[in-house]
N, C-alpha and C positions, 0 to 999 in steps of 0.2 A: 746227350750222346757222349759229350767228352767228359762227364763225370761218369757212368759206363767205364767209357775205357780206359780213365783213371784207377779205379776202384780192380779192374782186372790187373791190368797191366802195370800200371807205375809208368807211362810215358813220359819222358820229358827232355825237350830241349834245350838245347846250349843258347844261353843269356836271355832266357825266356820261361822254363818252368813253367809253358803252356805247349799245347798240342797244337803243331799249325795246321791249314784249311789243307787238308789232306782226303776230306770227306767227299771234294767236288765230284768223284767218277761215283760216289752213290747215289748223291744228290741231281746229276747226270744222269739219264739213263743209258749210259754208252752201251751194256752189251745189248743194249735193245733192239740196234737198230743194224747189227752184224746177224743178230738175229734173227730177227724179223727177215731179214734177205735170203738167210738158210730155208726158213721158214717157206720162205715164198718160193725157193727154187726144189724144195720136197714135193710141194703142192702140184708144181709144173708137171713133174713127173708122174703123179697119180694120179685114178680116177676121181671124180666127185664123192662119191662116196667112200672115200677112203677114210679113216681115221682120222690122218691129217686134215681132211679139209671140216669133217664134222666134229673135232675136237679141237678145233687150232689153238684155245688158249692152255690146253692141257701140254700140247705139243710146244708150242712158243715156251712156257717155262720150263721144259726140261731140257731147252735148248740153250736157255739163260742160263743155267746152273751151272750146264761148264764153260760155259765163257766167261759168264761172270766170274767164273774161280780163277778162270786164265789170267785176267783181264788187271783182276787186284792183285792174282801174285806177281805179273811181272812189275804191273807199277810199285806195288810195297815194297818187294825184293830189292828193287832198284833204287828206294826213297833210303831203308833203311840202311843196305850197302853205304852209301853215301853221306849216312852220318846225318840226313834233314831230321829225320827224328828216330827212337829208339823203342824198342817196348824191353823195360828196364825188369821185368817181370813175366816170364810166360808157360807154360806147364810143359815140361820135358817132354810126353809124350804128343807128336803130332808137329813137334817145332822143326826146325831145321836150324842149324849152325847155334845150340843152346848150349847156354855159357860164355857167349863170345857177345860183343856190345853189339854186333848187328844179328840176334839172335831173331826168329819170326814163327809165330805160331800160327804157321801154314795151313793146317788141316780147320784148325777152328776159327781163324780171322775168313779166310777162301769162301771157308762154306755160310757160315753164320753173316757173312757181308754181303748174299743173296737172296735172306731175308728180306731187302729192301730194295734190292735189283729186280726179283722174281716183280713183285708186287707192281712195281715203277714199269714195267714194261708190260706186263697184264693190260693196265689201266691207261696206255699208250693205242692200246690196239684198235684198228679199225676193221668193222667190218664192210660188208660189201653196201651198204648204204653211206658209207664216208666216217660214221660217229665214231669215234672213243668208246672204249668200256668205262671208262669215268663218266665222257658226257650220258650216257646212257644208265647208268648207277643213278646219277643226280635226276633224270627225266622219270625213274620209275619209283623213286624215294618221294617226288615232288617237293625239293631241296630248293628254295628261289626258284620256283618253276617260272619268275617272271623275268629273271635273270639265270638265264642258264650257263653262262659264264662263269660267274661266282658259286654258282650251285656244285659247278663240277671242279673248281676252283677245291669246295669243302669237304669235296667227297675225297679227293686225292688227297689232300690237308690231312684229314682222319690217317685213313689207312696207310700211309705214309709212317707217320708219325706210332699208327699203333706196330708195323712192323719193324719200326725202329729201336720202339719198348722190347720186341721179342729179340732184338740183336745185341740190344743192351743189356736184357735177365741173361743172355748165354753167359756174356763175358761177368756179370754180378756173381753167377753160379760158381764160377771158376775161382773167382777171388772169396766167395762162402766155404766155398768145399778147401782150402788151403792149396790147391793144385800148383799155381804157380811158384813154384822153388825154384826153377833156372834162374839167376839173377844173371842180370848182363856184367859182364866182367874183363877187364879191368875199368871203373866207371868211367866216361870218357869225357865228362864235363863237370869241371870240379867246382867250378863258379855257379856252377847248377843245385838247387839241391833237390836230393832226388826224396821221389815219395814213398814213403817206405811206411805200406799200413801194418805190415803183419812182421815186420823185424828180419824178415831175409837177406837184404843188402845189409843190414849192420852185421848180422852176424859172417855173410862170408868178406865183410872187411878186414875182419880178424886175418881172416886167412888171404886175403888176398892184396892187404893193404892197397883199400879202393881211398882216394884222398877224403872225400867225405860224405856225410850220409847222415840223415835226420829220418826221425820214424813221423814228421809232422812238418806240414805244409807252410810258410811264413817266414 
């Protein structure tokens, strides 16, 4: 994951030249459980056979999607303001405040960081027999069907991890396709050095006299 958002972005901290644990509200299923309570108070509202109640899990993820967007913009918004860490690199269109060192690529970090919220909170769900969609994933796989713990334990391990890959090809596509040009500016940690794959921060140091800047990691 943080080679991902290395290769996109150019993140990096002051006296550290790593990405700190900033990952915990994905790792978290926090909008899951705001969710889940919308969820449940839609359901109050309508008959059984409504939609909501015979599709809950189609319903619970479109209810994840915008909180979870909420949920990481205000915490990034608020990390990056603050200078904890920066994305030194992010695509003009969709960012907010680009070209400034707390620049954020709002539209695609928001949405693309539900990739693994969507999923995280799917597989949290219970239905009216008490199980998880995980423990039940693992019970119909026959996954450690003698340890069912562990079974649902690898069932979540998986898909976790595979829709982590798809949150991490978003951000790989962006750094393929050459998109991120806004360099963050003026650089604001100069004991830092920053990651520079594709030569953007060297060249707007020219113009911008950033203190310093490597195209290479060491």
């Amino acid at each position: 994951m943080a080679l991902a958002r290395r290769l996109a972005a150019g993140v990096a901290v002051a006296d550290r030249g790593a990405i700190p644990g900033d990952r915990l509200h994905h790792v978290l299923p926090g909008p899951y459980f705001p969710s889940i309570w919308i969820l449940r108070k839609i359901q109050a509202r309508r008959p059984v056979d409504s939609f909501v109640w015979r599709h809950p899990l189609v319903c619970l993820a479109a209810i994840i999607l915008p909180v979870g967007i909420l949920i990481d913009a205000m915490l990034e918004l608020t990390l990056v303001r603050t200078g904890f860490y920066i994305y030194s690199q992010v695509p003009p269109f969709g960012s907010v405040f680009a070209g400034k060192t707390y620049q954020f690529p709002f539209i695609w970090e928001t949405v693309m960081v539900t990739f693994v919220m969507i999923p995280a909170g799917v597989l949290l769900y219970r239905d009216d027999t008490g199980r998880t969609v995980a423990e039940k994933l693992a019970r119909r796989l026959r996954i450690f069907a003698s340890r069912p713990t562990l079974g649902m334990f690898v069932v979540m391990f998986v898909i976790i991890n595979i829709a982590y890959f798809s949150y991490g090809t978003g951000f790989a596509i962006i750094k393929w396709t050459r998109s991120a040009t806004s360099v963050a500016c003026p650089w604001p940690y100069p004991e830092a050095k920053v990651y520079d794959p594709q030569g953007f921060t060297k060249k707007r140091e020219r113009q911008a006299r950033i203190p310093w800047a490597s195209g290479r990691r060491g």
